[in-house]
C-alpha positions in Angstrom: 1.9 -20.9 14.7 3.7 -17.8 15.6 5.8 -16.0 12.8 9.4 -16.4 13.1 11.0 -13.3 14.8 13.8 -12.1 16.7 14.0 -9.4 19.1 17.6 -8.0 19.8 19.3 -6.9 22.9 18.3 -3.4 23.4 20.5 -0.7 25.4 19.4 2.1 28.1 18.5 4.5 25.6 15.6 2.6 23.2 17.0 2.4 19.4 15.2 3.2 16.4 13.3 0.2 14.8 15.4 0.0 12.0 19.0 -0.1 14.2 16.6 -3.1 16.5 15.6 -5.3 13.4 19.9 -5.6 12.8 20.9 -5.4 16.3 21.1 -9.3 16.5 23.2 -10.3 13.8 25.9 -7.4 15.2 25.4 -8.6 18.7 26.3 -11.6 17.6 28.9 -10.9 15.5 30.7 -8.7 18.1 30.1 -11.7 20.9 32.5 -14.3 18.5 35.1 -11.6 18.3 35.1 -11.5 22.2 34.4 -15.2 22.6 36.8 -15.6 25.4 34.5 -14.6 27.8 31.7 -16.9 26.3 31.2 -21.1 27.7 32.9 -22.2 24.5 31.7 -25.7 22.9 33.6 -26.6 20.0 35.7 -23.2 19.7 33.5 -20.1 18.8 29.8 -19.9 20.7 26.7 -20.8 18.8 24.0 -18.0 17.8 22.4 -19.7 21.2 25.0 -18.9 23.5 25.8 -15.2 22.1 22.2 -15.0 22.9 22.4 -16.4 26.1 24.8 -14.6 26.7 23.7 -10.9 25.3 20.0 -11.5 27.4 21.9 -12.5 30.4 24.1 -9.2 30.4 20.9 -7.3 29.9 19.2 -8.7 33.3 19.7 -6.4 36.4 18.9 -8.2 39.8 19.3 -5.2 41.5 15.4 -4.1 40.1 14.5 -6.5 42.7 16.4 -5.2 45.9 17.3 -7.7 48.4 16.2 -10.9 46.3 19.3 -12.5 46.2 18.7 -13.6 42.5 21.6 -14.7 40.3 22.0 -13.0 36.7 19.7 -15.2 34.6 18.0 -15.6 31.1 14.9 -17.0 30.6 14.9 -19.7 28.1 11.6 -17.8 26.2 14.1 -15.0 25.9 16.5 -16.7 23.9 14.1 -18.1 21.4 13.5 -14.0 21.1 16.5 -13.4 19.8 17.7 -16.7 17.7 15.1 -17.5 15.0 16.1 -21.1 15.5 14.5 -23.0 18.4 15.5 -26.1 18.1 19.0 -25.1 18.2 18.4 -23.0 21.2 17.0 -26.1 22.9 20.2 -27.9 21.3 23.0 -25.8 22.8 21.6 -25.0 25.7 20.8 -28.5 26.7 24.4 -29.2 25.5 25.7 -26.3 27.8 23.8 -27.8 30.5 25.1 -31.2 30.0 28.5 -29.9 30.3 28.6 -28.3 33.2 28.1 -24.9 32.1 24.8 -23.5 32.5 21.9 -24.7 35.3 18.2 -24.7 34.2 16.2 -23.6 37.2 12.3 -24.3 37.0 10.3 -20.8 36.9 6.8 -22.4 35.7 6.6 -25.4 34.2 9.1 -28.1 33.9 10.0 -26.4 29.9 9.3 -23.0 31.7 13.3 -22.7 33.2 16.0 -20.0 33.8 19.6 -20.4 33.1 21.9 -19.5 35.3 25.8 -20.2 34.8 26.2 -23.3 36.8 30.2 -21.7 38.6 27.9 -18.5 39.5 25.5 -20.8 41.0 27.4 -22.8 43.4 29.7 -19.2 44.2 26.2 -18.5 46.0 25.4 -21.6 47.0 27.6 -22.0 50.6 27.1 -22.4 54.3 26.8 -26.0 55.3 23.3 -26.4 54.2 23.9 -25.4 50.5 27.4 -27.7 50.8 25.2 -30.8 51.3 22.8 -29.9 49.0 25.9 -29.9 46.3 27.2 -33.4 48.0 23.8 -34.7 47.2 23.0 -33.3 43.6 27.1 -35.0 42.9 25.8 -38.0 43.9 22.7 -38.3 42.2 22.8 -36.1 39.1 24.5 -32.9 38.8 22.2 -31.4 36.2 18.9 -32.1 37.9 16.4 -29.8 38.1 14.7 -31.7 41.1 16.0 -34.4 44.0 14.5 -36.8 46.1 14.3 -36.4 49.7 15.7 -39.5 50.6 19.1 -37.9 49.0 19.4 -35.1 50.4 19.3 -36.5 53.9 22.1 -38.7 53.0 24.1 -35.8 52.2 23.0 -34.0 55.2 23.2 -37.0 58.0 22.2 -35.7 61.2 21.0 -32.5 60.5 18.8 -33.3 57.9 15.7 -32.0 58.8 17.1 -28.2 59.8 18.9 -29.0 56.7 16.2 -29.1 54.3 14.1 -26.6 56.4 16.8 -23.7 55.9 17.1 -25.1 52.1 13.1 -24.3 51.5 13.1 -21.2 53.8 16.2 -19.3 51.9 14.7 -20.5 48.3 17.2 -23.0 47.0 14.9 -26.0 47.5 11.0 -25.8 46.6 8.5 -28.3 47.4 7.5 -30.8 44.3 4.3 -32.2 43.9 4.9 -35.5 43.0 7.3 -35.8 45.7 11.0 -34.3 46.6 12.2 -31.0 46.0 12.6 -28.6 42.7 16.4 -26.8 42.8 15.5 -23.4 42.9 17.3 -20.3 44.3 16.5 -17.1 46.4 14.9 -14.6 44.6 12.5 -17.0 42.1 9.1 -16.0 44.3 9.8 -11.8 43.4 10.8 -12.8 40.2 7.5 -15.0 39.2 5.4 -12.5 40.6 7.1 -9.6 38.6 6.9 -11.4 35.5 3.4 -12.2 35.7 2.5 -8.6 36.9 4.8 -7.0 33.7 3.3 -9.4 31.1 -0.1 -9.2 32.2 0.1 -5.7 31.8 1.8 -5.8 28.6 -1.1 -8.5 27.3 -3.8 -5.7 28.7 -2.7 -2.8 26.1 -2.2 -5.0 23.2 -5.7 -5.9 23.8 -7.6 -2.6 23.9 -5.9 -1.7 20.9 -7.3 -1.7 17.7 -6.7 -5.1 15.9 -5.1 -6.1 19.3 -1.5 -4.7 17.4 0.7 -1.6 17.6 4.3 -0.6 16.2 7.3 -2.1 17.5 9.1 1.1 17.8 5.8 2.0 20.3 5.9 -0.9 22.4 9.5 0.0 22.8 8.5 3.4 24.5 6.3 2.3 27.1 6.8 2.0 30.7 5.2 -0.7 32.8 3.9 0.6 35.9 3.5 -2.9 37.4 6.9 -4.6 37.1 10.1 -3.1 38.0 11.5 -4.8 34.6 11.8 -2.6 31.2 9.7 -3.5 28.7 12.3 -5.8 26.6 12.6 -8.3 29.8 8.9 -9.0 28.5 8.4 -8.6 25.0 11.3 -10.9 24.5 9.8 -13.2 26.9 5.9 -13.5 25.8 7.2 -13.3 21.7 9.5 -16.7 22.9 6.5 -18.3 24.6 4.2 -17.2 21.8 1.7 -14.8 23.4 2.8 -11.9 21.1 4.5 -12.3 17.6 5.8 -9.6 15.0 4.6 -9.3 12.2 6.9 -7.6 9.4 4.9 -4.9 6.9 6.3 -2.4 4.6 6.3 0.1 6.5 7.1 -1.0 9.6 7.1 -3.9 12.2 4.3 -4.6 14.3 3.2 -7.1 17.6 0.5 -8.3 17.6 -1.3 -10.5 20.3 -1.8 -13.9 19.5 -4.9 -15.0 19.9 
């Protein structure tokens, strides 16, 4: 099993490894002072929705011109930078549940993005996305995939150019098992960025010796392969468990998993 670990929220300029290992708990800190403009729960945000929130602010759609994606965390992120899982899968679920956040599929069915649920529909308009909302009311609000059947309810006669603008624009993708996966424009550039980035992230940890190097050195690289700094994917191959930190005296260091 991976070690525990969190990886902060980092700004333009990269920060010293010492300022990174306390970043977190100031982040967070700072985020309950400005918790207005946090989806409150129960008064002041959980350590899952500061981080939410703090790896959300950090994404930049506009590294992918003309996607169309929405700002968005992925949920491997968040585990990055709260040392509790199982209250990440907790609050965000909860968040979900409530209305506030969306989980959007980007791999496998655990594999999602969150995406503020009011930010979602904004986007989601025109007379095709309007039925697609009529049909996820009906059915489940929070579902991460509908049935056909469903959607051409909500759509009536123009179900099939309906559904056919739906796939072509991104918000619905084909499921396997049948029906469609809610997705949104933009997922296709991001997939292929992420793969590219962390690929090429996995590739230099593994020609180095002991398959390890400093924290403070993965900070400085540049990926040539993915428009994405390198925090979008150390955060999000330590929360899936492809890389872990491991915490020495002098220094921190990731390490590939093996």
């Amino acid at each position: 099993m991976p070690r525990q670990h969190t990886l902060a929220p980092t700004p333009q300029a990269p920060r010293t490894t010492l300022a990174l290992l306390h970043a977190t708990r100031r982040t967070f800190a700072r985020k309950r002072r400005s918790s207005a403009r946090l989806p409150l729960l129960d008064g002041l945000p959980s350590d899952a929705a500061a981080g939410l929130a703090a790896v959300r602010a950090d994404f930049d759609a506009d590294l992918l011109p003309g996607s169309g994606l929405i700002a968005l965390a992925l949920r491997s992120q968040v585990y990055a930078v709260v040392a509790d899982r199982a209250e990440v899968d907790t609050e965000l679920d909860r968040m979900r549940r409530a209305g506030l956040e969306r989980f959007v599929r980007v791999g496998s069915e655990e594999d999602v993005a969150v995406v503020a649920e009011s930010e979602y529909r904004r986007k989601l308009d025109g007379t095709a996305g309007r039925a697609l909302l009529r049909a996820l009311e009906k059915e489940n609000r929070q579902a991460m995939w509908i049935g056909k059947a469903a959607l051409e309810e909500a759509a009536g006669r123009a179900a099939d150019s309906t559904v056919k603008q739906l796939v072509r624009s991104g918000w619905l993708e084909n499921r396997r098992e049948g029906g469609f996966w809610i997705g949104m424009p933009g997922l296709g550039a991001l997939r292929k960025a992420r793969a590219a980035g962390n690929r090429e992230l996995k590739t230099l940890l593994a020609r180095r010796p002991y398959r390890e190097m400093l924290l403070s050195d993965v900070e400085q690289l540049h990926l040539r392969k993915s428009p994405f700094g390198v925090t979008f994917h150390l955060r999000d191959m330590l929360g899936a468990g492809t890389l872990e930190v491991i915490r020495t005296t002098a220094a921190p260091l990731v390490r590939l998993c093996d």
